[in-house]
C-alpha positions in Angstrom: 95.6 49.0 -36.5 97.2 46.7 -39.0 100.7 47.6 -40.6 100.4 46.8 -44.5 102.4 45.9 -46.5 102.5 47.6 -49.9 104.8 45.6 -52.3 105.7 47.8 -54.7 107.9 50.4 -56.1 107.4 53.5 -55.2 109.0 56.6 -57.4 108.3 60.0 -55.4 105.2 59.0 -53.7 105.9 59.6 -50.6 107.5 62.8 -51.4 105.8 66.6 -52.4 104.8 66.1 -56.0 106.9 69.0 -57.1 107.4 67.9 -60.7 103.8 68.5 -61.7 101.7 71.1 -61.1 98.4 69.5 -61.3 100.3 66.7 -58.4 99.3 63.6 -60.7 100.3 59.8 -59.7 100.7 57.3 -62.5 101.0 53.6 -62.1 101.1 50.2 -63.4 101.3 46.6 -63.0 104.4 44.3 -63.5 104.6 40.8 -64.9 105.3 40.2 -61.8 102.6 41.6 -60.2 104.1 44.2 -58.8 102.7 47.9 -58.7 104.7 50.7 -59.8 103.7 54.1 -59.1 105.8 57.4 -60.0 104.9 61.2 -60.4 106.8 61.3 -63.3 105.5 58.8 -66.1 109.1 57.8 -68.0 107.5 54.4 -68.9 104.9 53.9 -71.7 103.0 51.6 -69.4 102.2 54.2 -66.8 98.6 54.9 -66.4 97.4 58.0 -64.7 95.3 57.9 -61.5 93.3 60.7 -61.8 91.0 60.9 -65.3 93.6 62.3 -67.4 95.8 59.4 -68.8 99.1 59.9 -70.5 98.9 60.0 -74.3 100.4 57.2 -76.1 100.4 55.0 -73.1 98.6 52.4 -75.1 95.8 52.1 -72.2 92.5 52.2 -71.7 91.4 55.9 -71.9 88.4 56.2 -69.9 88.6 57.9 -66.5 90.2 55.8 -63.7 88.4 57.4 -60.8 84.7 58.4 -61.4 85.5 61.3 -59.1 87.7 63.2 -57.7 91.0 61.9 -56.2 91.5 64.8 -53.6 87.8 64.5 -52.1 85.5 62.0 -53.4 82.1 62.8 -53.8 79.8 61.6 -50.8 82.9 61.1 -48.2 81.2 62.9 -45.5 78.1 61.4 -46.0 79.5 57.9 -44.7 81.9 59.3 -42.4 80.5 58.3 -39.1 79.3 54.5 -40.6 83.1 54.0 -42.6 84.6 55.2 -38.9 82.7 52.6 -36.9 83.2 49.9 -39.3 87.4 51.1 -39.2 87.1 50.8 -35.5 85.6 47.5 -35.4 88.1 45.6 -37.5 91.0 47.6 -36.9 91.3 49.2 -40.3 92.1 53.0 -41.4 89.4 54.6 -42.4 91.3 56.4 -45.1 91.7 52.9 -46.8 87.5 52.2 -47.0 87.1 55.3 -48.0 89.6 54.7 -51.1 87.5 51.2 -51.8 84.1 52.7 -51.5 85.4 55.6 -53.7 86.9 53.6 -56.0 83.7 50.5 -55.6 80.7 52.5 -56.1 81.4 56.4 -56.1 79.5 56.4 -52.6 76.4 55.4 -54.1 74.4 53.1 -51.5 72.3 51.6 -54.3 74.9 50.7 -56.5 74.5 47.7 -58.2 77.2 46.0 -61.1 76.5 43.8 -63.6 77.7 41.0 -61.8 75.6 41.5 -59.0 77.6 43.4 -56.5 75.7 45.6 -54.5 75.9 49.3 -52.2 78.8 51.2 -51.5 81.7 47.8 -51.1 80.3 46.1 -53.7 79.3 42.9 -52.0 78.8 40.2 -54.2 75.9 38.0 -52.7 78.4 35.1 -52.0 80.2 37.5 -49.8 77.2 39.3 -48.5 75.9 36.0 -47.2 78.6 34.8 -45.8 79.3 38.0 -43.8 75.6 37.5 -42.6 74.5 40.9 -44.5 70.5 40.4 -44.6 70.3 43.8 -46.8 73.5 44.6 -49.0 72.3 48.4 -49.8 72.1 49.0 -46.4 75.5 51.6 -46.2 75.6 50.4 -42.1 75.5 46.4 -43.3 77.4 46.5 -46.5 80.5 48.7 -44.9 80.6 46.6 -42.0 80.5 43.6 -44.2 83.0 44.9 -46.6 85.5 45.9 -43.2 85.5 42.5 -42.1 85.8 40.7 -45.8 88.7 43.0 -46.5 90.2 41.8 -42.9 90.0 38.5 -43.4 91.7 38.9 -46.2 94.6 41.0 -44.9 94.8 38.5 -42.7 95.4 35.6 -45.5 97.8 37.4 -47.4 99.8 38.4 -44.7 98.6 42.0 -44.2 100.3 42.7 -47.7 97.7 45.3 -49.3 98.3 45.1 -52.9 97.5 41.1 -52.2 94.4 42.0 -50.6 93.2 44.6 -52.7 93.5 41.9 -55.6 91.6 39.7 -54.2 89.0 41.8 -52.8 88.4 42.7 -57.0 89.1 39.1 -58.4 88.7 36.6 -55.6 91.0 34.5 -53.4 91.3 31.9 -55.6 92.3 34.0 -58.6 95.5 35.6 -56.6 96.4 32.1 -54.7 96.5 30.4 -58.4 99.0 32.9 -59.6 101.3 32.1 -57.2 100.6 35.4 -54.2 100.9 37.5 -57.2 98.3 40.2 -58.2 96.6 38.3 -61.4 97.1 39.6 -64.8 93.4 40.9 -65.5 93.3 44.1 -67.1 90.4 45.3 -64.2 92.4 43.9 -61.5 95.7 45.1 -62.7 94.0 49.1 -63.0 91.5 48.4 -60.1 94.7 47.9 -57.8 97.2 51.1 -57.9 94.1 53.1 -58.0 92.7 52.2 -54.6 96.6 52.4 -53.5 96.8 55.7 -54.6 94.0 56.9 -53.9 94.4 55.4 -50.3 97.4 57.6 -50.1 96.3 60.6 -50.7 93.7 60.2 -47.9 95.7 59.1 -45.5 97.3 62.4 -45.6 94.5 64.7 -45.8 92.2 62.9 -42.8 
């Protein structure tokens, strides 16, 4: 099982959410590219995880989970194919699940505008290249989407924000901002809330 690294600055996280009743997580992105999360939002740039987002944050106000964060919709569906493809390349399972959430909503036919297709959101560079034959197949695309995101864990050093970036906006994109998680406004939300969401599963599986 890998140990990742999570560079960034964590304000109560790891502690019982005591402060709010409804156990919210807020985050945002640095200049540096670092990730802040915090159960107390005392910066304007804090973003919530869960569809409520704090008022006057200046964000973007639509939901950033399409379900819910304590048990996503369709996670026992795909337990025993996210479980094999965990076992295969050595990754928690708690941590596809929080893509896949986060990715498609569990939907095996999902396809974006860009072309990325089933529950990891393959694009067909990827899916090709991971020899995936048909990407809304949830067996092909999860095993596919396992190994991608171990390959890249393996590139950036097992560092999970890192990974995480680039599994949204490409290699490329993180390598030409120096390792750091690039300032695109998907990228920058897409990353704490796979993080977050992450966490929260780890602890309830």
């Amino acid at each position: 099982m890998y140990c990742l690294h999570v560079s960034l600055v964590v304000l109560g996280l790891l502690s019982p959410l005591t402060s709010r009743a409804d156990g919210d997580i807020f985050a945002f992105v640095d200049r540096r590219g670092e990730i802040h999360l915090s159960n107390i939002p005392d910066d304007s740039r804090y973003q919530s995880l869960t569809p409520a987002v704090a008022a006057g944050s200046g964000l973007p106000r639509e939901p950033l989970l399409q379900e819910s964060i304590a048990v996503p919709h369709g996670r026992q569906r795909f337990d025993g194919v996210i479980a094999h493809a965990a076992g295969l390349y050595k990754i928690e399972a708690a941590l596809l699940h929080a893509v896949i959430s986060v990715e498609s909503g569990y939907d095996p036919k999902a396809l974006s505008k860009r072309g990325a297709s089933g529950l990891m959101q393959l694009m067909p560079l990827t899916a090709k290249r991971y020899g995936v034959a048909n990407a809304f197949d949830p067996a092909e695309n999860v095993r596919a989407g396992a190994q991608y995101l171990n390959d890249l864990l393996k590139v950036f050093d097992n560092d999970l924000p890192l990974a995480l970036a680039a599994y949204n906006a490409g290699e490329t994109a993180v390598l030409k901002y120096g390792k750091r998680i690039p300032p695109f406004r998907e990228t920058a939300a897409y990353v704490p809330k796979v993080v977050g969401l992450y966490e929260k599963l780890r602890r309830s599986m």
